[in-house]
C-alpha positions in Angstrom: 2.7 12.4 1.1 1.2 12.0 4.8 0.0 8.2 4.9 -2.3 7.4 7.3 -1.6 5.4 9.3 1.0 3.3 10.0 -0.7 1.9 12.6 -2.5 -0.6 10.3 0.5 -1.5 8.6 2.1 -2.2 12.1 -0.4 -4.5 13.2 -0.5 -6.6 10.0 3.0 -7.4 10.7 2.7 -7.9 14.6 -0.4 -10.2 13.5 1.9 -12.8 13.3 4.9 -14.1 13.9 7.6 -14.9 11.3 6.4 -11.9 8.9 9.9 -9.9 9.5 9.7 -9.9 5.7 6.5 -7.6 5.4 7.4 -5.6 8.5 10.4 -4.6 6.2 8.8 -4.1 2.5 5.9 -2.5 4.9 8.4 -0.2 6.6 10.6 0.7 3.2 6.9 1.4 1.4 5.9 3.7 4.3 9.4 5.5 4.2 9.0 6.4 0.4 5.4 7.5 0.4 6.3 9.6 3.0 9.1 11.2 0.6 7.1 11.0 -2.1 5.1 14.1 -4.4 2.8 11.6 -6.1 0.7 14.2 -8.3 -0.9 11.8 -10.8 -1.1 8.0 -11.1 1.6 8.0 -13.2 4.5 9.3 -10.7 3.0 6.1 -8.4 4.1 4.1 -12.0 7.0 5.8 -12.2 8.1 4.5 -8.8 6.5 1.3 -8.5 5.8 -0.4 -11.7 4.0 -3.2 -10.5 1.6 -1.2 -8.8 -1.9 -1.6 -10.1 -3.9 1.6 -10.8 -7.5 1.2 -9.8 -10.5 3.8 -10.5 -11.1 6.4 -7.8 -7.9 6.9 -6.4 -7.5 3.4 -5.5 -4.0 1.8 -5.8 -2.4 -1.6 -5.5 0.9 -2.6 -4.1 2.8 -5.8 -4.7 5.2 -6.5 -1.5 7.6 -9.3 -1.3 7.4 -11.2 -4.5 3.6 -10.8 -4.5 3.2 -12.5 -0.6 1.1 -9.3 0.2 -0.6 -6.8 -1.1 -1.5 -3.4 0.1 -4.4 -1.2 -1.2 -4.4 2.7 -0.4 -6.6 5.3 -1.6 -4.6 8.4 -2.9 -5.7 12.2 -2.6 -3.9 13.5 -5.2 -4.6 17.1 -4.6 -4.6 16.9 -0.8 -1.2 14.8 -0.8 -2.4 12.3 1.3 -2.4 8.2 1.5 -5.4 6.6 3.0 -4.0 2.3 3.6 -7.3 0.3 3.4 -5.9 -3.1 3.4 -2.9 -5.2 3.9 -2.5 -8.6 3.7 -1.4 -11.9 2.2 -2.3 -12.4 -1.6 -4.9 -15.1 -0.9 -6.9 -12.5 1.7 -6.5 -9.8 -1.0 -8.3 -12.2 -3.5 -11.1 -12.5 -1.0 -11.6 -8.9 -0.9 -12.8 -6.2 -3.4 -10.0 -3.4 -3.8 -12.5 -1.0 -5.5 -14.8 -1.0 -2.1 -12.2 -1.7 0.7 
C-alpha cells in the first residue's frame, strides 16, 4: 500500500513531548501498511482485529491500548492509504470519522 503521508503521523507524535509510545505504534502501523495488499476490508480485519470498518473506505485504528486513534481512508483498487486523523481517544470522540 503507499500511505500518504507520514508526515501527519510524524507531527502528531512531535506535537508533544512524552508520546514515544505513539511515535512507535505510529511507526510499526506505517511499516505494515506499507507491506501490506489490503484488497477488501476484510484483509485490514485479518491484520488488525480491532480495527473498525466504516462506510466509504473509512477505517479506524486502535493504537496503544486505545490512547489514540487513527482514521485513514483506503483506495482499495488504487492500493493507497489516505491518514485523515490521529490523535488521542478523547479528540477522536470530538470528531466525526465518517467526514474527517
Amino acid at each position: 500500500m503507499r500511505v500518504i503521508s507520514k508526515q501527519t503521523l510524524r507531527r502528531f507524535w512531535e506535537s508533544t513531548s512524552g508520546r514515544t509510545d505513539a511515535k512507535r505504534a505510529l511507526e510499526a502501523w506505517h511499516r505494515e501498511a506499507k507491506r501490506a495488499t489490503w484488497r477488501s476490508p476484510q484483509d485490514v480485519k485479518r491484520l488488525y482485529a480491532s480495527a473498525s470498518i466504516l462506510k466509504g473506505g473509512r477505517v479506524v485504528f486502535n493504537l496503544c491500548g486505545n490512547r489514540y486513534r487513527l482514521v485513514v481512508r483506503i483506495n482499495f483498487k488504487q492500493q493507497i492509504v489516505f491518514i485523515r486523523f490521529v490523535g488521542t481517544h478523547a479528540e477522536y470522540d470530538a470528531i466525526d470519522a465518517e467526514t474527517v
